[in-house]
C-alpha positions as CSV (number, residue, x, y, z in Angstrom):
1,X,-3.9,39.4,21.1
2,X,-1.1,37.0,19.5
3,X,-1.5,33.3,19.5
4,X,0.3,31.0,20.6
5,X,2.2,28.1,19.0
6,X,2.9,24.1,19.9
7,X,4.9,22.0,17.6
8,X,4.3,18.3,17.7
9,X,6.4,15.0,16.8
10,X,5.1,11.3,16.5
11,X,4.5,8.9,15.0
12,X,1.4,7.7,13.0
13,X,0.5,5.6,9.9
14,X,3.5,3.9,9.9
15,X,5.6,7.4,9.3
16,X,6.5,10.6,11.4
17,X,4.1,12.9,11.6
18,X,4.7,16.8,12.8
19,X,2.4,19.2,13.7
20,X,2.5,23.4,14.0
21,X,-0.5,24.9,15.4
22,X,-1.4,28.3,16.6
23,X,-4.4,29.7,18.6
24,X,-5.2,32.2,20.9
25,X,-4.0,30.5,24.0
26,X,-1.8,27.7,24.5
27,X,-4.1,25.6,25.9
28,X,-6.3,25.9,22.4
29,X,-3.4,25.4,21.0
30,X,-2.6,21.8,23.0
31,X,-5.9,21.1,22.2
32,X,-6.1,21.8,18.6
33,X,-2.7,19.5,18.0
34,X,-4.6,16.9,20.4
35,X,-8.0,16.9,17.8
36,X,-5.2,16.6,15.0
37,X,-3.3,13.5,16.7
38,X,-6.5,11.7,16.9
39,X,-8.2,12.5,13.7
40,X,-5.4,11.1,11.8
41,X,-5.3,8.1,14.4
42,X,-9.3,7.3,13.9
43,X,-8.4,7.7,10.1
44,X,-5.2,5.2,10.3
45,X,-8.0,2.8,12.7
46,X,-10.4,3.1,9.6
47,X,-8.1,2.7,6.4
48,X,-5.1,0.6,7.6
49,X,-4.3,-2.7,5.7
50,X,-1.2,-3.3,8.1
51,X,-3.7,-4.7,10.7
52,X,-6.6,-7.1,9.6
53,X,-9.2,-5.7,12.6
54,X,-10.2,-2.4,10.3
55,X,-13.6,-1.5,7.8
56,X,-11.2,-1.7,4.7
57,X,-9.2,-4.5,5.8
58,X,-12.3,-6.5,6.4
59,X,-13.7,-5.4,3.0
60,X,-11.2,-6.5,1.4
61,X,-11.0,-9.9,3.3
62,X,-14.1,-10.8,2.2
63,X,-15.0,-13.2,-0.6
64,X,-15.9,-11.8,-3.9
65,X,-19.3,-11.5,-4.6
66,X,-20.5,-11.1,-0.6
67,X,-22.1,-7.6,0.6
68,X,-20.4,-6.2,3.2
69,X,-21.3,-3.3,5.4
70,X,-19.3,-0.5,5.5
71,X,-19.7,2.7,7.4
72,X,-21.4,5.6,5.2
73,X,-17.6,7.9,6.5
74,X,-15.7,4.6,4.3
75,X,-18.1,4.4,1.3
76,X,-18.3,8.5,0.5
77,X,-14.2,7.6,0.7
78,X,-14.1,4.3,-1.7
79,X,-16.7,6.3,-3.8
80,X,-14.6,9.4,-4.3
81,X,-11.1,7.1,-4.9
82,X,-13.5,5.3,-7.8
83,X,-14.5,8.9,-9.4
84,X,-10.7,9.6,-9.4
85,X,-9.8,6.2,-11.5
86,X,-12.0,7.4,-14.7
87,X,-11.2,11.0,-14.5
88,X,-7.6,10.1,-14.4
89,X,-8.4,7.5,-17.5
90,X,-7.0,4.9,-15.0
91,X,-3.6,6.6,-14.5
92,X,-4.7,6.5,-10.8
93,X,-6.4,3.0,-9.7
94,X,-6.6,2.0,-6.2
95,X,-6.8,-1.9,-7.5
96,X,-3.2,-3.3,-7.4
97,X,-3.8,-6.0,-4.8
98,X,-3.2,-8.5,-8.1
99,X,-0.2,-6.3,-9.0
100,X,1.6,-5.6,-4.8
101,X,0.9,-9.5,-5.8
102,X,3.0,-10.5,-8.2
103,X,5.9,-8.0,-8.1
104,X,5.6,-9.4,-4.6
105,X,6.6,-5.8,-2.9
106,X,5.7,-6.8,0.5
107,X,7.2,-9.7,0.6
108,X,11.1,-8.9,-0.7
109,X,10.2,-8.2,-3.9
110,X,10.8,-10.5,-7.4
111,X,10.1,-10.4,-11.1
112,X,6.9,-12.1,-12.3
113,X,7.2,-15.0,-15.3
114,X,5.6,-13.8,-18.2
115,X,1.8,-14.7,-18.2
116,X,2.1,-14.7,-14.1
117,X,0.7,-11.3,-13.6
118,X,-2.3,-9.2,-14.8
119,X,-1.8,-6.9,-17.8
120,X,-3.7,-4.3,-15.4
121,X,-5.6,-3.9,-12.2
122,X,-8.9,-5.4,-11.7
123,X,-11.4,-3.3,-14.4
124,X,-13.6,-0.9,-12.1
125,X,-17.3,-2.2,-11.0
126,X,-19.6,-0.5,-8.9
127,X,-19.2,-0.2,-5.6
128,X,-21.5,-2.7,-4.4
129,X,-19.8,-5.4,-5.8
130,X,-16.1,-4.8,-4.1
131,X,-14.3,-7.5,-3.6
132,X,-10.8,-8.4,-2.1
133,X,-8.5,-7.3,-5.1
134,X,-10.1,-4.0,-5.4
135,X,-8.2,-1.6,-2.6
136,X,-4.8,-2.1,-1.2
137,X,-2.7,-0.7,0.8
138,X,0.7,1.2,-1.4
139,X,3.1,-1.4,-2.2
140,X,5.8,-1.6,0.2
141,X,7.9,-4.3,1.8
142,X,7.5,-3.1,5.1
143,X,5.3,0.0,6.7
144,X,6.5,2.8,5.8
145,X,5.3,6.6,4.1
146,X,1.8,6.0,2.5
147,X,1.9,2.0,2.8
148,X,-0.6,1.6,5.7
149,X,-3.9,3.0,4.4
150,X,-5.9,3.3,0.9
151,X,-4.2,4.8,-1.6
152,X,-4.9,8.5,-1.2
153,X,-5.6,8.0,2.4
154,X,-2.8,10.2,3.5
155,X,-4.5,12.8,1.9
156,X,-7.9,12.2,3.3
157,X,-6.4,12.1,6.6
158,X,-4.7,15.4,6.5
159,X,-7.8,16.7,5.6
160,X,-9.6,15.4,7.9
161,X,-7.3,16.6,10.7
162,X,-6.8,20.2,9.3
163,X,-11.0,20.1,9.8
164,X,-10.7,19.1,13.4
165,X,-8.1,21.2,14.4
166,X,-9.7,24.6,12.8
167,X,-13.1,22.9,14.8
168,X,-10.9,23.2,18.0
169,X,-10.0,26.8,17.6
170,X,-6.7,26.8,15.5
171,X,-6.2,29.7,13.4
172,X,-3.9,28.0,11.8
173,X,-1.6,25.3,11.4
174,X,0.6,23.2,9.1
175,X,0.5,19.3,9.2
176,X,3.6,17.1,7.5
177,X,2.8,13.5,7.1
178,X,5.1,11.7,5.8
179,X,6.1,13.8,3.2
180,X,2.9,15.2,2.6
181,X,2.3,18.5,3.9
182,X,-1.1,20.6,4.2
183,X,-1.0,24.0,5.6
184,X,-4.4,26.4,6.7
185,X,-4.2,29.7,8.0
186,X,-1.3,31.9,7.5
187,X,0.9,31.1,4.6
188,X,4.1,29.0,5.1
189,X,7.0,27.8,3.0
190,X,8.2,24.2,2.8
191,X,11.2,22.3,0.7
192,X,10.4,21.2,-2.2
193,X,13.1,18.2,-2.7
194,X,15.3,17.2,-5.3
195,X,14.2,14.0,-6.3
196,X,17.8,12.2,-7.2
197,X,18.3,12.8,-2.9
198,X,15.5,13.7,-1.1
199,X,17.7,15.2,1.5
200,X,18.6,18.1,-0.3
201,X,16.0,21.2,-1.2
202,X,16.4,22.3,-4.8
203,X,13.6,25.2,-4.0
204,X,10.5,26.4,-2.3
205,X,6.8,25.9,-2.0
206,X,3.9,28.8,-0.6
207,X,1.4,26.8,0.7
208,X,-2.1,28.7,2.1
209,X,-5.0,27.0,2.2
210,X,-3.7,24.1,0.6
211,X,-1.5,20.5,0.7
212,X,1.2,19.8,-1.5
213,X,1.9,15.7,-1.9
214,X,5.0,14.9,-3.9
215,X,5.0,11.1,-5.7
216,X,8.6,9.8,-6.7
217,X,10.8,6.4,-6.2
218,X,14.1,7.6,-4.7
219,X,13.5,6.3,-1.7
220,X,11.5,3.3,-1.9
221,X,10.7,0.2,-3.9
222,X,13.0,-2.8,-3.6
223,X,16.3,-4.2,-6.1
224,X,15.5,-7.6,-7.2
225,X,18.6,-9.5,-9.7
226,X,19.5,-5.7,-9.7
227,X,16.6,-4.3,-11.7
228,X,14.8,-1.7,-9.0
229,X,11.2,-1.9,-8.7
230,X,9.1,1.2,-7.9
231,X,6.5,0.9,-5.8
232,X,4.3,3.1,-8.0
233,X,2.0,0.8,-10.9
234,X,1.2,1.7,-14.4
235,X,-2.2,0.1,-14.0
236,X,-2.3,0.0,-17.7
237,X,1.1,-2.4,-18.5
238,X,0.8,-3.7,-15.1
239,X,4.8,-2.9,-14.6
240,X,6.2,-0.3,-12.1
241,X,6.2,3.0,-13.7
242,X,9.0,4.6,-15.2
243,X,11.4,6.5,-12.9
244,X,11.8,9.5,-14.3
245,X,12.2,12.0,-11.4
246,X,9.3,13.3,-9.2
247,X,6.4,15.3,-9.6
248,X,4.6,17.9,-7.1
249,X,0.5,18.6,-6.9
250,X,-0.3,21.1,-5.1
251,X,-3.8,21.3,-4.2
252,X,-6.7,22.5,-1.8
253,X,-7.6,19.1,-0.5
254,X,-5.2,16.8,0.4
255,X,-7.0,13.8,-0.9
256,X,-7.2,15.6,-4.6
257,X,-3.0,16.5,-4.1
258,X,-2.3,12.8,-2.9
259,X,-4.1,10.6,-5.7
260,X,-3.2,13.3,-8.7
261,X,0.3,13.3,-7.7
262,X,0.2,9.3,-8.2
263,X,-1.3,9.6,-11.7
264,X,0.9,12.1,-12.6
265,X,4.1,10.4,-12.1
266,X,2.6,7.2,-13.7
267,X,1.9,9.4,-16.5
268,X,5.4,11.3,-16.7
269,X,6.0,14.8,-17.0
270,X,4.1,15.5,-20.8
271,X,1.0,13.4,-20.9
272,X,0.9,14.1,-16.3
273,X,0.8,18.3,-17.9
274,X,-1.4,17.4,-20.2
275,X,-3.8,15.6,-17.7
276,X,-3.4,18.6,-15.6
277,X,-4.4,21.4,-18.0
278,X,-7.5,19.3,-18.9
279,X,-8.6,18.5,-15.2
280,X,-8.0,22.5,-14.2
281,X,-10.2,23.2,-17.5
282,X,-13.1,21.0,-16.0
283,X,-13.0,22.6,-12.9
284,X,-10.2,20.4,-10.3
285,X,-7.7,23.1,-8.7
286,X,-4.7,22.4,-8.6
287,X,-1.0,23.1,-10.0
288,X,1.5,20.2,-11.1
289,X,5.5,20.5,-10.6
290,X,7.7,18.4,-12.2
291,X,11.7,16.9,-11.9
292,X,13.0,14.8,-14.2
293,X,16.6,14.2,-15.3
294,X,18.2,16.2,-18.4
295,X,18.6,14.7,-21.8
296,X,22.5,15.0,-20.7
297,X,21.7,13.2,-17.3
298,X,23.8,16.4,-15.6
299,X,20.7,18.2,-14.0
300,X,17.0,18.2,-13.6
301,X,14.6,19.7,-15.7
302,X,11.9,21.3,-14.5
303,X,8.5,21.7,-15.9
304,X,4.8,23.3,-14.2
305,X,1.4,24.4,-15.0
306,X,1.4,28.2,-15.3
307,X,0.2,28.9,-12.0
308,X,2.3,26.8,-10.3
309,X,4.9,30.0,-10.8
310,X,3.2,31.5,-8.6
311,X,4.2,29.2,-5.9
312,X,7.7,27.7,-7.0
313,X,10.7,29.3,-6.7
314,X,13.9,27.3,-7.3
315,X,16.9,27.6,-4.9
316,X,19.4,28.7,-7.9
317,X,17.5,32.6,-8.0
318,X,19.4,33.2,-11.3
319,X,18.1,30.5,-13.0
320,X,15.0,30.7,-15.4
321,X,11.8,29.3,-13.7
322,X,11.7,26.1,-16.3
323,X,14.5,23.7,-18.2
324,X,18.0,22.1,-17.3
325,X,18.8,22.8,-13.9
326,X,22.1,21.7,-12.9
């Protein structure tokens, strides 16, 4: 018997979401995208620092130094962000409240004094001392694509609502969020974007089984006494990071895509590869894609991990699979 499809478009966490699910009858099919919708809506109610009436925005409300109960959903969350922060080496750290701070990104945007602004975000400690300037929302001057939830939150949501949809009898499905796409079930094929304008494709992703998150700046952070700011931290300068292009993670779990594709780009494209190769040799699936601007500034290079090849192809099919790329 062939299934049947439903395609979905809304809103949620602050950016559109769309939804392609297919089961055996329509109705499993409305009900699968329903389970979806709500999942990431439950996860948005749970992780949102846009409103001040959620667990984590009430965790980080609180003074330093006073316990505060969280669910055991939100911990097993905050304790697998923190595990990310040292195997990253701090390349991904979900404590830039100090930093959002002083580059003042949600509030227009403006360029900190010298001494006026940490050298890096607040040094880990264990979870049951969090206080208010470890987890933030990603900087932004308004709501918009990842900026209402925990950094890697997108991720965790798309997982999350891949789980409750293949619970409700989808065979499968693919879930965009924002940017962010996750796809179970039958293969599919999405953009993958050239980074200078985000509009155009500049090749294709095969996505089974798996999410791909992309991290670049070209089309957010804010223009202060014309320098641009990224909305992406070095944690270890405590400066935006440099702007060199985009990179692409492509991963099982959406959470795992989502915060490795933040380290990476704070990284850059050699020591993000080199980070890569070490994390797949301890074990962490995943392939790593990167754009960045020739040495000419008249194309983009591109640069992966080896099985990432398996999954790329660039739109110019006479082109070699890596460097300058007009």
């Amino acid at each position: 018997m062939s299934n049947e499809t439903t395609v979905r478009h809304l809103a949620a966490m602050g950016t559109a979401l769309s939804l392609t699910v297919s089961a055996p009858t329509r109705d499993a099919a409305l009900r699968a995208s329903e389970a979806g919708v709500r999942e990431i809506e439950r996860i948005e109610a749970l992780l949102s620092t846009w409103r001040d009436d959620t667990p984590l925005a009430r965790l980080n409300a609180a003074a330093p130094g006073v316990v505060t109960l969280v669910s055991p959903e939100l911990f097993g969350l905050l304790r697998k962000i923190f595990e990310w922060e040292k195997a990253t080496g701090g390349a991904f750290d979900p404590a830039v409240a100090p930093l959002v701070k002083a580059w003042g990104l949600r509030t227009g945007g403006r360029i900190p004094t010298h001494g006026s602004w940490p050298l890096r975000a607040v040094s880990p400690i264990p979870l049951s001392s969090l206080s208010k300037n470890l987890l933030f929302a990603s900087p932004a001057t308004t709501p918009s694509p990842a900026s209402t939830k925990a950094p890697g939150g997108k991720g965790w949501a798309l997982d999350k609502a891949a789980a409750a949809m293949h619970a409700a009898c989808a065979t499968s499905g693919v879930l965009d969020l924002g940017g962010q796409v996750l796809a179970f079930g039958e293969e599919t094929i999405t953009d993958a974007a050239d980074p200078r304008d985000r509009a155009l494709s500049v090749g294709r992703l095969r996505l089974q089984g798996a999410s791909a998150s992309t991290s670049g700046n070209s089309e957010r952070g804010v223009t202060v006494n014309g320098r641009r700011i990224g909305h992406l931290f070095d944690p270890h300068t405590g400066s935006p990071a440099p702007d060199f292009g985009s990179v692409t993670v492509v991963a099982s779990s959406g959470l795992t895509a989502d915060v490795l594709s933040t380290a990476f780009f704070v990284l850059g494209p050699e020591k993000g590869l080199a980070l890569s190769e070490r994390l797949r040799g301890s074990g962490v699936v995943h392939e790593t894609l990167f754009f960045s601007e020739s040495e000419e500034g008249r194309g983009l290079r591109v640069s992966m991990s080896p099985g990432m090849r398996r999954l790329f192809s660039l739109s110019h099919s006479k082109k070699s699979s890596e460097g300058d790329h007009p």
